[in-house]
C-alpha positions as CSV (number, residue, x, y, z in Angstrom):
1,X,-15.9,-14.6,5.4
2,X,-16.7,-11.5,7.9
3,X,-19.0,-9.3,7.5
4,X,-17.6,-5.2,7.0
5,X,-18.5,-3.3,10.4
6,X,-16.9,-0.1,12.1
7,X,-16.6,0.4,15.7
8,X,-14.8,3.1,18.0
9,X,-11.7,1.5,19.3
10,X,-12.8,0.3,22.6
11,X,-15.8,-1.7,20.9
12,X,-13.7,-3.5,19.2
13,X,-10.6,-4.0,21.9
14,X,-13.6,-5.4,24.1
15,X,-14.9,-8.2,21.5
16,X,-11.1,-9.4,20.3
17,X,-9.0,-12.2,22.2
18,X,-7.3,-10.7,25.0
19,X,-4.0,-10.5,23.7
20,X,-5.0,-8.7,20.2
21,X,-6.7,-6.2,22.3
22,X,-3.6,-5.5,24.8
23,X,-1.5,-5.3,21.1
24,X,-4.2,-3.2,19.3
25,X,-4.2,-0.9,22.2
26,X,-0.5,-0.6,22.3
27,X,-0.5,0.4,18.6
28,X,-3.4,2.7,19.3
29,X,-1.5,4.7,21.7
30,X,1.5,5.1,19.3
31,X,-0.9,6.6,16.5
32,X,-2.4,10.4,15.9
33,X,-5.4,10.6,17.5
34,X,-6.0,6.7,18.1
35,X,-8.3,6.9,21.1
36,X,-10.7,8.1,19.0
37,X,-10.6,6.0,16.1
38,X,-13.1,4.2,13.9
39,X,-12.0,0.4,13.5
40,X,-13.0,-1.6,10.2
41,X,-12.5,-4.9,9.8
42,X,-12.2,-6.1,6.3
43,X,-14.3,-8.9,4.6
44,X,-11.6,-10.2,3.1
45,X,-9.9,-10.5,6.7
46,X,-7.8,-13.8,5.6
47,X,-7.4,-17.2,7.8
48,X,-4.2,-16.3,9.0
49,X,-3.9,-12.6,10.2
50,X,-6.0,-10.3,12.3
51,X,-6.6,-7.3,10.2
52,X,-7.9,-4.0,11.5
53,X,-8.4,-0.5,9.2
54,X,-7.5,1.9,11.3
55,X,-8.8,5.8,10.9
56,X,-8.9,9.1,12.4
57,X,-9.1,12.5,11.4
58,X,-5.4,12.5,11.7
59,X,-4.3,9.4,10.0
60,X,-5.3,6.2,8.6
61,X,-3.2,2.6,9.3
62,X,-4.0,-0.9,8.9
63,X,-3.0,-3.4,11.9
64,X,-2.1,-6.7,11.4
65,X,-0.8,-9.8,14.0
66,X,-1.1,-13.7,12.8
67,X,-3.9,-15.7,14.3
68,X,-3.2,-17.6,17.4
69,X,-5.6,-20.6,15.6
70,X,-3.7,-23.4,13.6
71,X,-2.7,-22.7,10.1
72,X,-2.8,-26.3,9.4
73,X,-5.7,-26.3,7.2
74,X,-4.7,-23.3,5.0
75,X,-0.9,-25.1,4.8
76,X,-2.7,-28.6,4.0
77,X,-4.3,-26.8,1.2
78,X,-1.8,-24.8,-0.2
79,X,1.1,-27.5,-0.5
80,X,-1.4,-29.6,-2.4
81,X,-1.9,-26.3,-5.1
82,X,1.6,-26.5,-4.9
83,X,2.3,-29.9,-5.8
84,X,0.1,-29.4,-9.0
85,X,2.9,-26.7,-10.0
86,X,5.6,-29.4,-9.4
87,X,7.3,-26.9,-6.7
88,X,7.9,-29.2,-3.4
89,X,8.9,-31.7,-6.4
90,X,11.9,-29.3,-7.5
91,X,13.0,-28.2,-4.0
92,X,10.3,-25.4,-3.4
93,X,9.9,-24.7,0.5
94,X,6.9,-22.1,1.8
95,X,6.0,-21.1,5.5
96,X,4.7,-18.5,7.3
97,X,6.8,-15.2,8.1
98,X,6.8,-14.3,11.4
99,X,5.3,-10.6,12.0
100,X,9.5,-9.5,13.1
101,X,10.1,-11.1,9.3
102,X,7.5,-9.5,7.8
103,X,8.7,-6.2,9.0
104,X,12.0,-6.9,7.9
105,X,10.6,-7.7,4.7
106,X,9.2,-4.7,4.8
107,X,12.4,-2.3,5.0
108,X,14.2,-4.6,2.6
109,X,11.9,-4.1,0.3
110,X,11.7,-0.5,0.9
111,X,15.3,0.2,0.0
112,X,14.8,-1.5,-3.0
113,X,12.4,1.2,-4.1
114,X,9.6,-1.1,-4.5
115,X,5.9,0.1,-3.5
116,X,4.9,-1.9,-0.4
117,X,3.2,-0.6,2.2
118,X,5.0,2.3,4.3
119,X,5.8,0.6,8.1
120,X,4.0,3.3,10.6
121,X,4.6,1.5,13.8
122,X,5.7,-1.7,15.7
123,X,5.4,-4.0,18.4
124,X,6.8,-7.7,19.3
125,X,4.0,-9.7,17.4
126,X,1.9,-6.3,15.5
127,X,3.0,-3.5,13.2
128,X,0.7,-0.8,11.8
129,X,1.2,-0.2,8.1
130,X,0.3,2.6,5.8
131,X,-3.8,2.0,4.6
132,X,-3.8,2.0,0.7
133,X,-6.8,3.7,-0.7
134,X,-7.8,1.7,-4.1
135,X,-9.4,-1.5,-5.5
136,X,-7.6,-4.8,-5.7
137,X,-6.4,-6.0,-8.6
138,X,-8.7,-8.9,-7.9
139,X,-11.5,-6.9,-8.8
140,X,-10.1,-4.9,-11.6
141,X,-9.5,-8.0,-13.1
142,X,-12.9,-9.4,-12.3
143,X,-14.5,-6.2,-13.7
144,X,-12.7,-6.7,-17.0
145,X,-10.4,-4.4,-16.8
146,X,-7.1,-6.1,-18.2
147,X,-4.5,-3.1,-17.9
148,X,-4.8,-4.3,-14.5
149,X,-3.2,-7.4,-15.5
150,X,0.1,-5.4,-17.0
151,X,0.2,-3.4,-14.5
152,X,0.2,-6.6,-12.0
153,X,3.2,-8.4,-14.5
154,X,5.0,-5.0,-14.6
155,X,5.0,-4.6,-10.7
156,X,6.4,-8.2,-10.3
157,X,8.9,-7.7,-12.7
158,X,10.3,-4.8,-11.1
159,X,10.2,-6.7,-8.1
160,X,12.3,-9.9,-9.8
161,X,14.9,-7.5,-11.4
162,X,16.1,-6.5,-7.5
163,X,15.8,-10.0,-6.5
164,X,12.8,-9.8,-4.3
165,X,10.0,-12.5,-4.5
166,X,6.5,-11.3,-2.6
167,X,5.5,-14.7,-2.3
168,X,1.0,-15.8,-2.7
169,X,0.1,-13.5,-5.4
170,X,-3.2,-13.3,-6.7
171,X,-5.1,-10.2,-7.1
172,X,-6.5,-9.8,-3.8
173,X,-2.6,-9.1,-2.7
174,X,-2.4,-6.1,-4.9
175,X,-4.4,-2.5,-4.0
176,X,-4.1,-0.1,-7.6
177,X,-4.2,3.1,-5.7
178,X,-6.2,6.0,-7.0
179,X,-3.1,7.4,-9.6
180,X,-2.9,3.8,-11.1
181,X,0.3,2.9,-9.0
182,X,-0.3,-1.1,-8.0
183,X,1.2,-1.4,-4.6
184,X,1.8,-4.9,-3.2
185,X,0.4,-5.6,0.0
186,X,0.2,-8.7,2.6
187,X,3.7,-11.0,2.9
188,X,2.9,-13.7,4.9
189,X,3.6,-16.5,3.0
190,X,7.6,-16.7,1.9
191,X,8.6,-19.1,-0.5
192,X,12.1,-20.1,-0.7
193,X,14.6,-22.9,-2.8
194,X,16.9,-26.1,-1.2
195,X,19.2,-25.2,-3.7
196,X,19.6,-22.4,-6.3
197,X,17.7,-22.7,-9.3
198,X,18.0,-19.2,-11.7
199,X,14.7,-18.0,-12.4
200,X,12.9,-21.0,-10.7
201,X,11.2,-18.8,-8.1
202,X,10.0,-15.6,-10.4
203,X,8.5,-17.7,-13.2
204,X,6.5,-19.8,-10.6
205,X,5.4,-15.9,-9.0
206,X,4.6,-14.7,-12.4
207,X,2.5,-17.8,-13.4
208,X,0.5,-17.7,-10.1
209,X,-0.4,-14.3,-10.8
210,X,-1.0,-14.9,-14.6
211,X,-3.3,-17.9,-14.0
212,X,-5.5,-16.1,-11.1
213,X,-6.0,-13.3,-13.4
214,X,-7.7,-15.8,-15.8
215,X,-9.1,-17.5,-13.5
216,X,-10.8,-14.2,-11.9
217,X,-11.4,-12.0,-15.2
218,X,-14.6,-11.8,-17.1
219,X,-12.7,-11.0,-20.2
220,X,-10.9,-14.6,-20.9
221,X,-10.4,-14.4,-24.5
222,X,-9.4,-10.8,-24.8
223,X,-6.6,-11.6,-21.4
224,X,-5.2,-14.7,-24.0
225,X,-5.1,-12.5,-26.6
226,X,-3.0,-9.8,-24.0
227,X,-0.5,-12.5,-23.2
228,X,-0.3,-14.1,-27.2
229,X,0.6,-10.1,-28.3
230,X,2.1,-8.6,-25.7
231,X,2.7,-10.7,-22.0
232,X,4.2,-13.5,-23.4
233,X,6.7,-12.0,-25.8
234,X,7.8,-9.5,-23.2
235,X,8.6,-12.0,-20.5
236,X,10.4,-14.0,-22.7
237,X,12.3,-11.0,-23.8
238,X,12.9,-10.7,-20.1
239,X,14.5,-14.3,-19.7
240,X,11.7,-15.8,-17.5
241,X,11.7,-19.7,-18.0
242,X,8.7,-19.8,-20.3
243,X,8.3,-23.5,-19.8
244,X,8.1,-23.4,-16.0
245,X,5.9,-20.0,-16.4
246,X,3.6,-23.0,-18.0
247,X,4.4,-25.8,-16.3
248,X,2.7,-23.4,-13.1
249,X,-0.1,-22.2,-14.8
250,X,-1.0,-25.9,-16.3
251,X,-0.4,-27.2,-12.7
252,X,-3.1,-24.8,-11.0
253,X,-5.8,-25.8,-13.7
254,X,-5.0,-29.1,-12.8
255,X,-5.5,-28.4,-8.9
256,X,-8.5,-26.2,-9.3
257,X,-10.3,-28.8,-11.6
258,X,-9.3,-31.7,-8.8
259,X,-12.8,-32.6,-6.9
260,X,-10.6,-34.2,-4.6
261,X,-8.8,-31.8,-3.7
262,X,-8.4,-30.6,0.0
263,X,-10.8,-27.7,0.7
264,X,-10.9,-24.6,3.4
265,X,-13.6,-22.0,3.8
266,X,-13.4,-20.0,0.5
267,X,-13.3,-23.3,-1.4
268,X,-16.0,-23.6,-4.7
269,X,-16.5,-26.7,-6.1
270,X,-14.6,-28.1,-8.9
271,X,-17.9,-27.9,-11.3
272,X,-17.7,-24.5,-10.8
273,X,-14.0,-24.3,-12.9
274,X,-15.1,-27.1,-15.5
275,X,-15.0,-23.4,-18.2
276,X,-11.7,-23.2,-17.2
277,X,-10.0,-25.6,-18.6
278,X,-9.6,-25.1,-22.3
279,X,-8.2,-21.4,-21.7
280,X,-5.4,-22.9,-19.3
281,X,-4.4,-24.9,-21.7
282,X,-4.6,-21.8,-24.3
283,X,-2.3,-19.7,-21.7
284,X,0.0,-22.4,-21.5
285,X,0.7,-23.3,-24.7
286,X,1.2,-18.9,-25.3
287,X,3.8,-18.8,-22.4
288,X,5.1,-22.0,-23.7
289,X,5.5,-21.3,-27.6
C-alpha cells in the first residue's frame, strides 16, 4: 500500500507513466486553477485505478483512470470470494467497467437521485469527480461506531428500490461526509446475472456489506445484536431473500477462514480471522431466522 504524499502538479506528471501524465494534464487544464494544484495520492490507492486528490484554492477533484498492469491477480482472487457465496454457481458474472461505463454509471445514477460522486470533467480513459470530504465507513465501523452500519444498509437500500446495484461494497467504498450523508464512491467492479433472478443481486450486495462490517468493527457483539433487533427485521420487511443474504455472509467466512485461499497484496493470513467464525455463523442464522 502507498505511502500519503502531496506534490505540485508537475512533480507528480513527471514521476507517472507517460500516458497518465498526458491524461492528468488534460484534466488539469479543464479545472479552476489546476496549474497550481497540490496532488495527493491516497494510501488506499487500490490495484486497479490511478487515483489522484486534486486541490486548489478554487476547487477540489479526485482523478481516476484504470491501471494499464493486469488485473489478473485481483480477478483470480475475487472469483474465488465469490465462489464461497455460491454466485458464479447461480449465474453471477463480474468484470471491470470501463472508465466511459463508469461515467455512464455515473449519470444513471445521478438521475436516480442517489449520492454518488458529482462528474466534474472527462476525457476518453479519465474523468475528474467531485472530492468527498469525510471518513469511510470502513473506519467508522472499525472505530465502533455502528450507526455507520445503518446508515451503510439504508444507502444500499435506497439504491435497490431504483434498481441500481454499486457492485464491491465494503466500507472503504463509502465516504460519510461531514453532515452524516454516506455517499458511495468507486464503481469499478459491475456485477451482473445470465438470467433474471428477483432479488438475487441486492441480497448478495447487502450481505457483502453486512459481513465486512463484522469483519472490520471492534464492536462484534453489539453489531449482532443491531442486526437481531433492528437490520434483520427491517430487510425482511423489505423482501430481501433472507436466506441468500446468509447464504453470502456464511460463504465469505468460509473464504476468509480458507488458508488456501488465493492471496494479493492486502491479504492477512487466515489465523488472523480464526475470531471470526462463531459471529458469522451468529449473523447468519439472524438474517436467516
Amino acid at each position: 500500500m502507498s505511502r500519503t504524499t502531496t506534490s505540485t502538479a508537475a512533480e507528480v506528471i513527471a514521476r507517472l507513466p507517460e500516458p497518465v501524465g498526458a491524461a492528468l494534464e488534460a484534466a488539469l487544464e479543464l479545472f479552476p486553477g489546476g496549474r497550481n494544484a497540490r496532488i495527493t495520492n491516497p494510501a488506499n490507492e487500490g490495484a486497479l485505478n490511478h487515483v489522484l486528490l486534486i486541490r486548489t484554492e478554487q476547487a477540489q477533484a479526485v482523478f481516476r483512470m484504470r491501471r494499464a498492469a493486469s488485473s489478473r491477480e485481483i480477478f483470480d482472487y475475487l472469483n474465488a470470494m465469490y465462489v464461497h457465496t455460491g454466485f458464479p454457481e447461480l449465474g453471477g458474472l463480474f468484470r471491470l467497467r470501463s472508465i466511459g461505463e463508469e461515467i455512464a454509471f455515473l449519470h444513471q445514477a445521478r438521475a436516480l437521485g442517489l449520492p454518488v460522486p458529482a462528474l466534474l470533467a472527462e476525457g476518453d480513459d479519465w474523468m475528474l469527480i467531485e472530492l468527498i470530504e469525510g471518513r469511510t465507513a470502513y473506519a467508522a465501523v472499525k472505530d465502533g461506531d455502528l450507526g455507520a452500519v445503518a446508515a451503510v444498509v439504508d444507502t444500499l437500500r435506497q439504491a435497490h428500490e431504483r434498481g441500481v446495484i454499486y457492485g464491491d461494497r465494503w466500507g472503504d467504498n463509502e465516504v460519510i461526509d461531514p453532515s452524516g450523508r454516506v455517499r458511495p464512491i468507486d464503481f469499478d467492479v459491475e456485477w451482473t446475472l445470465r438470467e433474471h433472478r428477483p432479488g438475487f443481486l441486492e441480497a448478495m450486495e447487502m450481505g457483502v456489506y453486512l459481513f465486512n462490517a463484522l469483519r472490520l468493527t471492534s464492536e462484534r457483539p453489539a453489531l449482532l445484536d443491531l442486526a437481531r433487533r433492528d437490520l434483520a427485521p427491517r430487510l425482511r420487511d423489505r423482501g430481501y431473500d433472507m436466506p441468500r443474504m446468509a447464504g453470502v455472509v456464511a460463504g465469505l467466512g468460509r473464504f476468509y477462514l480458507d488458508p488456501d485461499k488465493p492471496g494479493n497484496e492486502w491479504s492477512l493470513p487466515a489465523s488472523l480471522y480464526r475470531d471470526l467464525a462463531a459471529p458469522v455463523a451468529t449473523l447468519a442464522a439472524e438474517l436467516n431466522s
